[in-house]
C-alpha positions as CSV (number, residue, x, y, z in Angstrom):
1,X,0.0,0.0,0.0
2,X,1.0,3.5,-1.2
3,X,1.4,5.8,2.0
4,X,0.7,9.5,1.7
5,X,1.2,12.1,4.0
6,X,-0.4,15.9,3.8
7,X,1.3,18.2,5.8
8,X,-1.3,21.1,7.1
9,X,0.9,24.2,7.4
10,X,-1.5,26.5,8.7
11,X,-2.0,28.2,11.9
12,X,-5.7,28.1,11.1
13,X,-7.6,24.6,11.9
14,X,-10.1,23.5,9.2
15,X,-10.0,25.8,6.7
16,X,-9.4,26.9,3.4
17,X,-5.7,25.3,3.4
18,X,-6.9,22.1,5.1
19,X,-9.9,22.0,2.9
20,X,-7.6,21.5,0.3
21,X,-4.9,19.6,1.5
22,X,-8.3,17.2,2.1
23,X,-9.3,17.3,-1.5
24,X,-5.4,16.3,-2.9
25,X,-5.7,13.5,-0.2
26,X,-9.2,12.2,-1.5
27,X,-8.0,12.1,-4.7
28,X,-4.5,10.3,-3.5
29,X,-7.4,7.5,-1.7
30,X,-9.2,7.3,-5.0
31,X,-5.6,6.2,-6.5
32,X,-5.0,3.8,-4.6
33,X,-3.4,5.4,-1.4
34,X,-3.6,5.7,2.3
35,X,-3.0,8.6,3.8
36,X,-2.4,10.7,7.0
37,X,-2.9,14.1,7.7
38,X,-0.9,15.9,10.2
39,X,-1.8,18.8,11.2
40,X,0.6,22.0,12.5
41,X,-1.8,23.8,14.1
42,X,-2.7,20.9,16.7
43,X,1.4,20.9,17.2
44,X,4.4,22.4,19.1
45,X,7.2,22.7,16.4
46,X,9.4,25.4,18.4
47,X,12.0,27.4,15.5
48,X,15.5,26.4,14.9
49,X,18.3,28.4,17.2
50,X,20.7,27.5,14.6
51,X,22.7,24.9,17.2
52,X,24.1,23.1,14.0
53,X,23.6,20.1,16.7
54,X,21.8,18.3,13.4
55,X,25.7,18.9,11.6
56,X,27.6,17.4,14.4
57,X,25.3,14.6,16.0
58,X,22.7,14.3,12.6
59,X,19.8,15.3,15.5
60,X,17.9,17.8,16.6
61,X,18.6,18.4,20.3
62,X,14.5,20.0,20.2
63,X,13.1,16.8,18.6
64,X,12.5,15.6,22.9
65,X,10.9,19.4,23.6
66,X,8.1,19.4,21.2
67,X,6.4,17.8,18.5
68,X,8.8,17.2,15.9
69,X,9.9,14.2,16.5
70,X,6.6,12.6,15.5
71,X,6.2,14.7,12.5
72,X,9.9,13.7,11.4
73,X,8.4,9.7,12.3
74,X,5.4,10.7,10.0
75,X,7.4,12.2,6.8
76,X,9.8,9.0,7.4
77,X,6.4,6.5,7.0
78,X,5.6,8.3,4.0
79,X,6.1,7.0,0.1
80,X,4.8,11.2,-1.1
81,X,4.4,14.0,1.4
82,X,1.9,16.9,0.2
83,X,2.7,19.7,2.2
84,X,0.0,22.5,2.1
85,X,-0.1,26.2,2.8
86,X,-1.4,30.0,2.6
87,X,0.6,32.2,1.2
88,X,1.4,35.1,3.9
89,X,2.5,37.9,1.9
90,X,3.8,35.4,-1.2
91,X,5.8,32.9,1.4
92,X,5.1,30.5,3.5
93,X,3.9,31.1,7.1
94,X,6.2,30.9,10.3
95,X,4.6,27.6,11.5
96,X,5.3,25.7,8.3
97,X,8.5,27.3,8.1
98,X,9.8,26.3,11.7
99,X,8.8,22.7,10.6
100,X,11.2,22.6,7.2
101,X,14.3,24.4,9.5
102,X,13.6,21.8,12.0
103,X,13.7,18.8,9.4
104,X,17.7,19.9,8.3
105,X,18.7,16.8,10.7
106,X,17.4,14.7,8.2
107,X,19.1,16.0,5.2
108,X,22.3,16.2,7.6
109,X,21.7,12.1,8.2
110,X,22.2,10.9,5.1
111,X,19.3,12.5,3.5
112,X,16.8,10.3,4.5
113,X,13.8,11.7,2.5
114,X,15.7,10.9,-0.7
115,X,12.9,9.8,-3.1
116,X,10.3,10.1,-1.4
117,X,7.3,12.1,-3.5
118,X,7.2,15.7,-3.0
119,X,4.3,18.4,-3.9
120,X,2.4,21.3,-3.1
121,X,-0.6,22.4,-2.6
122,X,-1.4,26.9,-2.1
123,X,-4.3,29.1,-1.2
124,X,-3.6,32.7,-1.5
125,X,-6.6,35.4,-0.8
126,X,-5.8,37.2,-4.3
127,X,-5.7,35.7,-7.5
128,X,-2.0,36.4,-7.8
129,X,-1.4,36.9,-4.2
130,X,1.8,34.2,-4.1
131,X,0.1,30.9,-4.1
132,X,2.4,29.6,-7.1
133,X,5.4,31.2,-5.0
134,X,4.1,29.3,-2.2
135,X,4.1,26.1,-4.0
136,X,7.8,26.9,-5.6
137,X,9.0,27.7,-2.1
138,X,7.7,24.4,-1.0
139,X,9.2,22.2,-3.9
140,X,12.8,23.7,-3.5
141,X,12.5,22.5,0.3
142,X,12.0,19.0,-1.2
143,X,14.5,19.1,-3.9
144,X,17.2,19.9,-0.9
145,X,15.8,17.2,0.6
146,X,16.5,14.9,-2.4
147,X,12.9,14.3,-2.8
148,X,11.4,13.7,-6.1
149,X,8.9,16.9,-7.0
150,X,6.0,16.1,-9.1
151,X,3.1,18.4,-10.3
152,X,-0.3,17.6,-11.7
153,X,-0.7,16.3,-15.1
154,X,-4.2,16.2,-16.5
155,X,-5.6,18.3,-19.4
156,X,-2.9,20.3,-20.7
157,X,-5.8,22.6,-21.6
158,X,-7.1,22.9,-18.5
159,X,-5.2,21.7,-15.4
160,X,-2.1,23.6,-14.1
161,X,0.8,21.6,-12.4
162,X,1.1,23.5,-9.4
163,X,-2.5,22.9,-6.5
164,X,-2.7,26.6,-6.3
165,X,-6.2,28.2,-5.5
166,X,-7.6,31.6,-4.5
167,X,-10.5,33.4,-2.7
168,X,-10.7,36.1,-5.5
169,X,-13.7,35.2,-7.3
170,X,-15.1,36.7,-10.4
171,X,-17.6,38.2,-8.3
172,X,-16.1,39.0,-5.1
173,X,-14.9,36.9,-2.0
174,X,-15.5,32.9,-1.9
175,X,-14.3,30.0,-0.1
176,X,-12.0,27.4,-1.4
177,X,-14.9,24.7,-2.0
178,X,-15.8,27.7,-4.6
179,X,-12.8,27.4,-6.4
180,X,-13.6,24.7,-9.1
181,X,-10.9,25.4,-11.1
182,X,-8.0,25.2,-8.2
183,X,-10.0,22.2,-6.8
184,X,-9.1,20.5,-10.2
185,X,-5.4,21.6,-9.8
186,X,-5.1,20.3,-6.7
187,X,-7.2,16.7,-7.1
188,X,-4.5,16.9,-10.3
189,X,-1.5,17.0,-7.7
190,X,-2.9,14.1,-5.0
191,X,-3.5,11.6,-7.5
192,X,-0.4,12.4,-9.3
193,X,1.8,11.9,-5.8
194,X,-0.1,8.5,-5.2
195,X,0.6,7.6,-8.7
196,X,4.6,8.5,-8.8
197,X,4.7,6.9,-5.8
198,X,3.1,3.8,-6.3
199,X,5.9,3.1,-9.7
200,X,8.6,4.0,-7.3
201,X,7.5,1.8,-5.2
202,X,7.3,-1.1,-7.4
């Protein structure tokens, strides 16, 4: 069984970014995946003090103060992660980003997401308010990780590769669920994680 993780980066519980990090995960399930979703918000991931303790002894001497540890055990489980996340003024927010400072251990031991399935998933409140910045931002992080980034890949015509959506609506303010057309991006990146991973696996 393909394992996928979505990793909720924001500081707000069930909404608009965990609406859609829901939706990529459904359409992961519908592929043929099970998946977890962990959630930032419900966690204590403390910043990095820039120790280099994860240089010299490949740990994090914070992994036994907070959650991290368990989100490090979760991303390790994982065949493709999907991080998610709002775009707070066209970058990620300080909650998602204490979480990729914290996972340098890993890349300092050996690099131990190496090929595991990486993508992205972006809300911004404007139409062009960072949301594909976000989801660039998000697939460097995996590429220093040596993780294999992967986009969505339906209609050329109609699907973009990045899971980007907005609340900018033709006619005014909407919710996410509104969004048909980043719902279709997104859906586009789950089941294209599940798949990649499932041939990597076999």
């Amino acid at each position: 069984m393909i394992r996928i993780v979505g990793v909720q980066g924001s500081p707000r519980k069930s909404r608009n970014t965990e609406a859609l990090l829901r939706h990529a995960l459904a359409a992961a399930e519908e592929a043929g995946a099970e998946t977890e979703l962990v959630n930032l918000a419900e966690l204590n991931v403390k910043p990095c003090v820039g120790c280099n303790t994860c240089v010299r002894e490949k740990r994090c001497p914070l992994d036994d103060e907070d959650d991290m540890g368990a989100v490090k055990e979760a991303l390790l489980s994982a065949d493709g992660v999907v991080f998610a996340s709002p775009s707070y003024f066209g970058a990620v927010p300080g909650l998602l980003k204490n979480m990729m400072d914290r996972s340098r251990s890993l890349k300092m031991d050996g690099h131990r997401l190496r090929d595991k399935v990486v993508s992205a998933v972006a809300v911004a409140g404007l139409r062009h308010g960072g949301a594909e910045r976000v989801a660039e931002s998000i697939t460097h992080f995996g590429l220093t990780h040596g993780m294999i980034a992967v986009g969505g890949c339906g209609d050329p015509l109609s699907e973009a590769h990045y899971g980007t959506a907005s609340l900018q609506g033709d006619a005014g303010w909407r919710r996410v669920g509104d969004d048909e057309i980043g719902l279709s991006y997104v859906a586009g990146v789950g089941r294209r994680v599940a798949e990649v991973a499932a041939v990597l696996k076999r």
